[in-house]
C-alpha positions as CSV (number, residue, x, y, z in Angstrom):
1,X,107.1,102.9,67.7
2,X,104.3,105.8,68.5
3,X,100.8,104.3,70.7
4,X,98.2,106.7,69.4
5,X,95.5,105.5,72.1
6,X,92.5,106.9,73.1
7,X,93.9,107.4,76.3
8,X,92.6,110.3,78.3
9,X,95.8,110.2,81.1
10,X,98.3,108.1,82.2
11,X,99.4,107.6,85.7
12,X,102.9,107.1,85.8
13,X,104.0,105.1,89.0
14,X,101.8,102.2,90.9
15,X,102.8,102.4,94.7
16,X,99.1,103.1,96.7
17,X,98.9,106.7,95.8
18,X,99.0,106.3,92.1
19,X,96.2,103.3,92.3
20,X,93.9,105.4,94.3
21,X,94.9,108.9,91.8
22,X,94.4,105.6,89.2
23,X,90.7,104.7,90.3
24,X,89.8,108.1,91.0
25,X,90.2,109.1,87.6
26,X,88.4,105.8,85.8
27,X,85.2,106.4,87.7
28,X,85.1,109.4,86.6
29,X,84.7,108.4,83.1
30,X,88.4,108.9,82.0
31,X,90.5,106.3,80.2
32,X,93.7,105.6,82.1
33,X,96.7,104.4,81.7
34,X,98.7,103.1,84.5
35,X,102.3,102.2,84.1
36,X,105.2,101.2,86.5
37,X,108.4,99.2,86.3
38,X,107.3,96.9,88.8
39,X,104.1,95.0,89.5
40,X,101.6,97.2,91.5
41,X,102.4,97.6,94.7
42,X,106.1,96.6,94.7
43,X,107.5,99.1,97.0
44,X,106.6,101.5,99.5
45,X,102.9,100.7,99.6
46,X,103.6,96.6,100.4
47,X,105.8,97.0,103.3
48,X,104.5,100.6,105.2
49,X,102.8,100.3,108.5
50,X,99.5,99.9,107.7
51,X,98.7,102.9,110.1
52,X,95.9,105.6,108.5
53,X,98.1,108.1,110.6
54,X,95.4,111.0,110.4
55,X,96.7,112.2,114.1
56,X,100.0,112.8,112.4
57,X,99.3,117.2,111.7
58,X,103.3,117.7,113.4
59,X,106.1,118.0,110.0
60,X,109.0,116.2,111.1
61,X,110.5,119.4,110.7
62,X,110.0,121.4,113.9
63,X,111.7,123.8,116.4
64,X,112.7,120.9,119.1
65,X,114.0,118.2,116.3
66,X,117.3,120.3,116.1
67,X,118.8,119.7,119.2
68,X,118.8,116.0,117.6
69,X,120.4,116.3,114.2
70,X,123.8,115.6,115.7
71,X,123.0,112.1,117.1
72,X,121.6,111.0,114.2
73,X,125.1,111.1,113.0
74,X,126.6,108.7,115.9
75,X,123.7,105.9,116.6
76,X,123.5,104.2,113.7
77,X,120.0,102.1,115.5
78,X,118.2,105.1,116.8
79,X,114.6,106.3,115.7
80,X,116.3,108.5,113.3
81,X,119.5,108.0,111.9
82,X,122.1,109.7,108.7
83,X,124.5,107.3,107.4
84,X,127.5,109.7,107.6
85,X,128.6,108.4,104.0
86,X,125.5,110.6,103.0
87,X,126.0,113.8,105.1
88,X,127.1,115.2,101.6
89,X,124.5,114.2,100.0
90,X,122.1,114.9,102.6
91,X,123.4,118.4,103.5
92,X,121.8,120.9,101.2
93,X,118.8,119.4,102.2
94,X,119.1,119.3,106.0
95,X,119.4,123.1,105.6
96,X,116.2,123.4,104.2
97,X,114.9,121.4,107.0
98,X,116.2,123.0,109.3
99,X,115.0,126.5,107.3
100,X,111.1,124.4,107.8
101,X,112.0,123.9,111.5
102,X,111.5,127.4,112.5
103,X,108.5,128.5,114.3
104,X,106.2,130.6,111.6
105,X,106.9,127.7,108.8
106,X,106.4,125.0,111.6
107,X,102.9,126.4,112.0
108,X,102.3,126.7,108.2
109,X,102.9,122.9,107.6
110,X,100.8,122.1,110.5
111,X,97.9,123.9,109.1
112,X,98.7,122.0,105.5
113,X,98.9,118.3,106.9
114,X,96.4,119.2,109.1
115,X,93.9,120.0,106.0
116,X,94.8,116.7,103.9
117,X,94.5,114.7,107.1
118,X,90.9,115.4,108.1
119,X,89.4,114.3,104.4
120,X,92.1,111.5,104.2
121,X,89.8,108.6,105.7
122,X,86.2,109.8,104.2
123,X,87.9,109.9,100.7
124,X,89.1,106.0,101.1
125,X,85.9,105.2,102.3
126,X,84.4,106.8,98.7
127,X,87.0,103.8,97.2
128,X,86.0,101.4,99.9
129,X,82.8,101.0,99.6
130,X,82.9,101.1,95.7
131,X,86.1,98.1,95.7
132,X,84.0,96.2,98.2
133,X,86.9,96.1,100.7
134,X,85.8,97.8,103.7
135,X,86.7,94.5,105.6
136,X,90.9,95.6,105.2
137,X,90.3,98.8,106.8
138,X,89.9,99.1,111.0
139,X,88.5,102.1,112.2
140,X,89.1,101.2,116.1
141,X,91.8,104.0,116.5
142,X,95.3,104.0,117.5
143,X,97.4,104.6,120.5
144,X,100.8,106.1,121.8
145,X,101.9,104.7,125.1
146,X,104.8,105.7,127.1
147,X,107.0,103.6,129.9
148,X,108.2,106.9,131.5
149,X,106.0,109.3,133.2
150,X,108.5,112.2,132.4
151,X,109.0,111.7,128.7
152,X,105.3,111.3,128.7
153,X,105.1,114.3,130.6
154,X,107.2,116.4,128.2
155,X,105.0,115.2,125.3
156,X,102.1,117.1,126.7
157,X,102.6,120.5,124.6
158,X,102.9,118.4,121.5
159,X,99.2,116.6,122.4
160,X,97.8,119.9,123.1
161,X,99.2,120.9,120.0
162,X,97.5,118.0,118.3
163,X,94.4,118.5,119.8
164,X,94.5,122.5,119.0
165,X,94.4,121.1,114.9
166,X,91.3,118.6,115.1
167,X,93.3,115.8,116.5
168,X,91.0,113.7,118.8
169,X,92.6,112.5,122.0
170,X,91.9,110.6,125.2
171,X,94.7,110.4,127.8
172,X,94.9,107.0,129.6
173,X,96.9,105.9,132.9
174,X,98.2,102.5,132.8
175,X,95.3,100.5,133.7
176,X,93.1,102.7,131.1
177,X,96.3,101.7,128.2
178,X,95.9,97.9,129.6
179,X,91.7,97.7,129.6
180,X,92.3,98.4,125.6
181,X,95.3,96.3,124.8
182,X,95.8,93.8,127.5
183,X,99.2,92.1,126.5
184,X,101.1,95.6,127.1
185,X,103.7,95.0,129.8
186,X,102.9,96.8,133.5
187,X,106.1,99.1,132.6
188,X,103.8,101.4,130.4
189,X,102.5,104.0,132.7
190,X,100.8,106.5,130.3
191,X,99.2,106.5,127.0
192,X,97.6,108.6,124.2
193,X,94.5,107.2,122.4
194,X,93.7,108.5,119.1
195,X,89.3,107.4,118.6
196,X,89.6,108.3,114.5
197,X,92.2,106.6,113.1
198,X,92.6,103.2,112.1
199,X,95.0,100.5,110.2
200,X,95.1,98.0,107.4
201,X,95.2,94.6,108.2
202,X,96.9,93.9,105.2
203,X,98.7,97.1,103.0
204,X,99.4,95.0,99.7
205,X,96.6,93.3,100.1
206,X,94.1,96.7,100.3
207,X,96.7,98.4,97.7
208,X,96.1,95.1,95.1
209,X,92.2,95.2,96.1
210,X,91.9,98.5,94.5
211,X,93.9,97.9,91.6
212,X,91.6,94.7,91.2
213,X,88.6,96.9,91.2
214,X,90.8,99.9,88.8
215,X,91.2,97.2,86.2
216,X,87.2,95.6,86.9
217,X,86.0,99.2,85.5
218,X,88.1,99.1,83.2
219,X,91.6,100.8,83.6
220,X,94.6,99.5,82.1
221,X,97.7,98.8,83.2
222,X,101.6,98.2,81.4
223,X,104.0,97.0,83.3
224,X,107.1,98.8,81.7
225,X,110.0,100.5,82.3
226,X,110.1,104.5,82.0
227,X,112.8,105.6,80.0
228,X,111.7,109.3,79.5
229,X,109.0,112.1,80.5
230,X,108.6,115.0,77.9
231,X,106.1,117.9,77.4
232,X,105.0,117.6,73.8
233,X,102.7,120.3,72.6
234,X,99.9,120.5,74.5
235,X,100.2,116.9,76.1
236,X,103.2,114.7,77.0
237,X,105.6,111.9,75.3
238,X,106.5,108.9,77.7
239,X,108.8,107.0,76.2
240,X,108.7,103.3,77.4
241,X,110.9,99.8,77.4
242,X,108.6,97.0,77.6
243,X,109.1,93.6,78.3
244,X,106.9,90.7,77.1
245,X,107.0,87.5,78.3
246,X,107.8,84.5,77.7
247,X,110.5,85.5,75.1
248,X,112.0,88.4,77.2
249,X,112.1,90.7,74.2
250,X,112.6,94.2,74.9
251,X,110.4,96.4,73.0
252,X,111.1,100.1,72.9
253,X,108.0,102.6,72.3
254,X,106.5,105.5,73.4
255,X,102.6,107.0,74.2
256,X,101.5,110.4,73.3
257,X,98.9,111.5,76.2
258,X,97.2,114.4,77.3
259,X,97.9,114.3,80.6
260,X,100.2,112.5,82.9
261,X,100.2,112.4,86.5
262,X,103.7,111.5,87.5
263,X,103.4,109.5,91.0
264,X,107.1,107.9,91.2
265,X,107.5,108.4,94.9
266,X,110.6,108.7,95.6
267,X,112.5,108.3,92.1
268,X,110.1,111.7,91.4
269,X,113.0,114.1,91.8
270,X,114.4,113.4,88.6
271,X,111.2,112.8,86.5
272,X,109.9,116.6,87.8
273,X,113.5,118.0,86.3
274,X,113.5,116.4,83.1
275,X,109.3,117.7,83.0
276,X,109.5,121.0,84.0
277,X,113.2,122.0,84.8
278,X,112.2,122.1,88.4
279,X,114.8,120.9,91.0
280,X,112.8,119.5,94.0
281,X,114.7,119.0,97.3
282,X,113.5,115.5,97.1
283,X,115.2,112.8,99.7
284,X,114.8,109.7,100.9
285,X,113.3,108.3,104.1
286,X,114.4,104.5,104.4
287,X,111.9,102.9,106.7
288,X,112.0,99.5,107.6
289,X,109.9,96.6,109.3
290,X,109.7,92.9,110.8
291,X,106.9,90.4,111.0
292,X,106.3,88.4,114.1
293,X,104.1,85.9,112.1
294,X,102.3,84.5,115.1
295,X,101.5,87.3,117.4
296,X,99.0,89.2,115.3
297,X,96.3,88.4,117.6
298,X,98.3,90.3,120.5
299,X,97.0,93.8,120.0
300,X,93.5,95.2,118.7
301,X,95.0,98.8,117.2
302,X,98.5,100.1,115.8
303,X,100.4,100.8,118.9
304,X,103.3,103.1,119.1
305,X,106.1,103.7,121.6
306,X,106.2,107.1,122.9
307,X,110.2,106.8,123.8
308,X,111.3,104.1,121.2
309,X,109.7,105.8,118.3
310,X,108.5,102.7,116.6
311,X,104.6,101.2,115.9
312,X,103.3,98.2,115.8
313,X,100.5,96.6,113.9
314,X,98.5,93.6,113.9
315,X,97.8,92.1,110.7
316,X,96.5,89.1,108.9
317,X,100.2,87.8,108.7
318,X,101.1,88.6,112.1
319,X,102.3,91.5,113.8
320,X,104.3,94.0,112.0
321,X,106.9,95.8,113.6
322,X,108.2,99.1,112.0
323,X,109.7,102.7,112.0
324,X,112.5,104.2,112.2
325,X,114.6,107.2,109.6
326,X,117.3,106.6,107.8
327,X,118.4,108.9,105.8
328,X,120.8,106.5,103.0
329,X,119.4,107.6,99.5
330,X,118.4,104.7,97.2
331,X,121.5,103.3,96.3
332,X,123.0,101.9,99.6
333,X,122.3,98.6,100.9
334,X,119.8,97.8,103.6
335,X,121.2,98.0,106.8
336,X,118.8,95.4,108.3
337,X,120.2,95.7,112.0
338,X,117.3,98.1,111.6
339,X,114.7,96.1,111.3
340,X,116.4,93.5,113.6
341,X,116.2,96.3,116.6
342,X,112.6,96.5,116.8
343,X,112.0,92.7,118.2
344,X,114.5,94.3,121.1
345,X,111.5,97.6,121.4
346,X,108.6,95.3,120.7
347,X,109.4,92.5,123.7
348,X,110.2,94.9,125.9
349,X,106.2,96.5,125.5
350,X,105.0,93.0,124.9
351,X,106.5,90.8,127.3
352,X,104.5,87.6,125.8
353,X,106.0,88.3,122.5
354,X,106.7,85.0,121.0
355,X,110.7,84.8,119.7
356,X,109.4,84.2,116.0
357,X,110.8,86.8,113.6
358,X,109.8,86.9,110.0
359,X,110.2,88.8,107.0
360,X,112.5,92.0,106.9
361,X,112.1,94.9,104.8
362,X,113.2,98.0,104.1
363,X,111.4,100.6,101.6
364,X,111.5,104.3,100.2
365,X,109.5,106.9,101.5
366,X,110.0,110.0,99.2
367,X,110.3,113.1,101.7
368,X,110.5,116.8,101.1
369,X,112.1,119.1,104.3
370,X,108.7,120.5,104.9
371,X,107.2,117.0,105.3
372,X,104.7,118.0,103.0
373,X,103.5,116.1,99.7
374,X,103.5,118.1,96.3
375,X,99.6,117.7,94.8
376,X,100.1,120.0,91.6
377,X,99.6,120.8,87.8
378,X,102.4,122.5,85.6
379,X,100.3,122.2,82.0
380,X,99.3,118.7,80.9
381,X,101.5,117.2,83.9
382,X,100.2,116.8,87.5
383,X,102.2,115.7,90.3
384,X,101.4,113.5,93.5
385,X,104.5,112.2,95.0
386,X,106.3,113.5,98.5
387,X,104.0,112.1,100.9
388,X,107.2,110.8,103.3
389,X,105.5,109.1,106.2
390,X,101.1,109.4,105.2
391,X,101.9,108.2,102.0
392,X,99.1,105.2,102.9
393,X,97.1,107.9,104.9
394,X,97.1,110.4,102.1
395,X,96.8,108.2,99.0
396,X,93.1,108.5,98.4
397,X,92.5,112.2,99.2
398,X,95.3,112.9,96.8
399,X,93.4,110.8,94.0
400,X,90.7,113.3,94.8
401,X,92.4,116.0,94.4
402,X,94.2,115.1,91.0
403,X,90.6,114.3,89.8
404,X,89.4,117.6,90.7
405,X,92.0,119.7,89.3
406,X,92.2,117.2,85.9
407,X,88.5,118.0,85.5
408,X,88.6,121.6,86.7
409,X,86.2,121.2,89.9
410,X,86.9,123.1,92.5
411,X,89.4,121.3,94.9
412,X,87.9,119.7,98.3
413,X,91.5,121.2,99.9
414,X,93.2,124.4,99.2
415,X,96.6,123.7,96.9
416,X,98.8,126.8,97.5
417,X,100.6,124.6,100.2
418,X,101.9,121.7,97.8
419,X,102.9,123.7,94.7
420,X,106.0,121.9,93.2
421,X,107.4,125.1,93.0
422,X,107.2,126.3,97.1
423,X,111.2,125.9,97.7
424,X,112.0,128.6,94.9
């Protein structure tokens, strides 16, 4: 069964960055579809850290990480961690990682995140404002704080880095770290503070706030599962597997659109192929978190541990504790030790922590060895999807963007950088 609608585009995926790609388009007079297998918000977007990370201009991918790939494969509970199961898996795209670690490309993916980044928080507040949900957003900064004097130390070329790209930064002794966040233990000596970023207090919550406001101007969603993505003509064919409730009857049809933007996160890799014929190096980042439901009240700002490479956030629900790479793929099960080890971090930074864990989680983050997102068009299909860790941070400028190129403005940020076809 063919839907000829009047639909002007369909966004294909529901996580944060194909809401705001999603509201972006509606107010600007286009009729949208929106379609996911899951409610909005499901993955991803309901579990990240709530951290508008716009001080985060470093790729993961960069000359000092490769000293490190070889632990990843013996501590299972570090930072960043490879299941060895999945070194095969894993491997062709650790070389392209490691082909992004070296110093000219380094710079190059600085300069891209760095552009995204400084447009990332005025082009939420353009959603914001219109949603009526400024109150989910804090714009009281973040910090970095460090127990060791040497590591913090050794960080310093990475700060000046930071700063060198538009990255505002304060550096704070102890006592200056303790006059902003007062529960921190006396064992943190040193600390970064980072004046223009900010967090959600609640990440579903903000993410279901602006798919309240998509489908208030009228936007439409289907929840459905996509069974296929193909260029027809001079638009596109999804094909679709619907189910209705109460009678759980499977219906089996498909839309013919002009345009589709395909934001599917991490399960974009083989939507992109079966588009276009393009193979992305598309991986996996499993991040995962743990509520403390009680202790929300214990910090002001997202704080992050220097050494222990973790962040926590205070939030409506408590404080969320999160972090960590693991590189598994989306098949494997959780390995919630993960989440477990970051009440060990968190009391050790916050001594007053109350012994209350809550919900664990673990979730997707779709990651590319260049740590940058692809924000692209390849005939009626445009793609958002890639964003690995500023998937939160990025979702709004990227709505932007897609706008602008599905309505042939000039873009606010130069594309070249986040061409689906940059890896050849």
């Amino acid at each position: 069964m063919e839907q000829q609608t009047t639909i002007d585009v369909a966004v294909v995926g529901a996580g944060i960055v194909g809401i705001c790609c999603a509201c972006y388009l509606r107010q600007a007079g286009l009729k949208v579809l929106l379609l996911d297998r899951l409610p909005p918000a499901e993955g991803a977007s309901k579990g990240n850290a709530g951290h508008f990370a716009t001080e985060q201009v470093l790729p993961l991918a960069s000359p000092h990480i490769l000293t490190k790939i070889p632990a990843m494969l013996f501590n299972p509970l570090g930072p960043v961690a490879i299941q060895w199961q999945y070194l095969p898996q894993i491997f062709p795209w650790l070389l392209r990682f490691i082909w992004q670690a070296r110093a000219y490309c380094f710079k190059q993916n600085i300069f891209a995140l760095q552009a995204l980044n400084e447009q990332a928080l005025t082009s939420y507040q353009t959603l914001l404002k219109a949603a009526g949900i400024e109150h989910l957003v804090k714009t009281n900064g973040s910090m970095v704080v460090f127990e060791s004097p040497t590591r913090f130390k050794a960080s310093q070329l990475q700060f000046e880095l930071m700063a060198d790209h538009g990255v505002s930064i304060n550096y704070l002794n102890g006592e200056q770290v303790r006059e902003q966040e007062p529960n921190l233990s006396r064992q943190v000596t040193a600390g970064v503070l980072f004046p223009d970023t900010g967090h959600t207090i609640n990440p579903y919550r903000l993410a279901m706030a602006l798919y309240d406001y998509y489908r208030g101007i009228g936007g439409d969603f289907q929840c459905a599962n996509v069974t296929g993505l193909y260029k027809n003509g001079d638009g596109c064919v999804i094909k679709v597997q619907a189910t209705h409730q109460p009678a759980n009857h499977e219906v089996n049809s498909q839309y013919k659109v002009p345009r589709l933007v395909l934001t599917t996160g991490a399960w974009s890799k083989q939507w992109v192929q079966q588009l276009t014929g393009i193979k992305v190096p598309l991986d996996t980042e499993r991040g995962y978190h743990l509520m403390v439901p009680s202790a929300g009240h214990m910090l002001n700002m997202a704080v992050s541990s220097g050494e222990r490479k973790f962040i926590m956030t205070p939030m409506e629900e408590g404080l969320r504790l999160a972090g960590t790479v693991e590189f598994a793929g989306l098949q494997r099960p959780a390995n919630m030790k993960r989440a477990d080890i970051l009440f060990h971090h968190a009391k050790a930074l916050l001594p007053e922590l109350p012994n209350q864990q809550g919900e664990r989680w673990m979730g997707f983050r779709p990651s590319l060895p260049d740590s940058l997102p692809v924000i692209d068009q390849d005939g009626p299909v445009y793609f958002a999807f890639g964003h690995q860790h500023l998937g939160l941070t990025l979702a709004a400028i990227t709505g932007q963007l897609i706008q602008e190129m599905i309505q042939r403005a000039k873009p606010s940020v130069n594309l070249t950088p986040y061409r689906v076809t940059r890896f050849g």
